[in-house]
N, C-alpha and C positions, 0 to 999 in steps of 0.2 A: 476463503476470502474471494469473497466474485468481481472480481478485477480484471476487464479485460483488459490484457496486455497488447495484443495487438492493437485497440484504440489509444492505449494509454502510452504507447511508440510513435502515433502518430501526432498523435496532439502535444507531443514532446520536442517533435520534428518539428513543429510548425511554430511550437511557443522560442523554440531558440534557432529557428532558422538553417537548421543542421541538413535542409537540405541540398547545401550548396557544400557540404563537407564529403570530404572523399569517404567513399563507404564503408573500408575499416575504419579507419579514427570514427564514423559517425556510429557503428555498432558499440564502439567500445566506450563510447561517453554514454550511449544510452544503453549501457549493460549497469554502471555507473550512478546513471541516473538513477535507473528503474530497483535498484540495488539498495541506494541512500532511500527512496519512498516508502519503499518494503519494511527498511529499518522505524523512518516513521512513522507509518502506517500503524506498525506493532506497538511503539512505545504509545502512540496514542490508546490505542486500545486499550493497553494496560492500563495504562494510566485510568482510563474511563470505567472499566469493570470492578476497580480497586484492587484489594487488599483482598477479599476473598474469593472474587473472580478470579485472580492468579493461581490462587489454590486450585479451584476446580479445571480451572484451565491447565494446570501442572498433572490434573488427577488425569485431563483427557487426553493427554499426551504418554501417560505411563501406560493409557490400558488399550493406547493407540488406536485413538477413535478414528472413524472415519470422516472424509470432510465432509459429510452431510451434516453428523454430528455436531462436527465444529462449528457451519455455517449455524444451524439449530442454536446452539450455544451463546454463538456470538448474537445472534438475533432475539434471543428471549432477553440476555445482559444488555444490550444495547439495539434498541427498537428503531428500526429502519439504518440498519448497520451498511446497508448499501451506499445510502445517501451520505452515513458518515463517514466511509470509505472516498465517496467521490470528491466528497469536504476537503480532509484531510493533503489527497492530491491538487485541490486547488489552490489551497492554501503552499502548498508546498513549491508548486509551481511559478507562484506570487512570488515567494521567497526566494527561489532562484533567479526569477527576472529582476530582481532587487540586487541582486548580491554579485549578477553580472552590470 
């Protein structure tokens, strides 16, 4: 998954303001944060590849592919899986600013 995480800390920093939080408590929400998207992130995907994407996605975990593979994988099942990726966190981010 091509996620950059140091962009995706900071723009988490800035959508909730957490630069004014003390820097443990602000690590540990955005350990939290970056934690609950990951979990999104995945379910989304699944969801998208279906029912036999799981499968092969199960097979390339048993034969412990590499992430190139993965990236490969997710790309061929889902064409421009970057941009869905990016989706997915904005959307998610949406949904946070909502829900605070």
């Amino acid at each position: 998954m091509a996620l950059d995480q140091a962009q995706l800390r900071e723009e988490l920093i800035a959508a909730f303001h957490l630069d004014q939080v003390p820097e443990e408590k602000r690590d540990e929400l955005l350990e939290k944060m970056t934690e609950a998207l990951l979990k999104h992130i995945f379910l989304e995907t699944m969801d998208k590849i279906g029912e036999d994407g799981v499968k092969e996605y199960e097979a390339l975990l048993e034969r412990q592919a590499t992430p190139e593979e993965m990236d490969t994988f997710f790309e061929t099942k889902i064409p421009g899986y970057n941009v869905f990726i990016r989706q997915v966190a904005e959307q998610f981010k949406e949904e946070m600013t909502k829900a605070i």
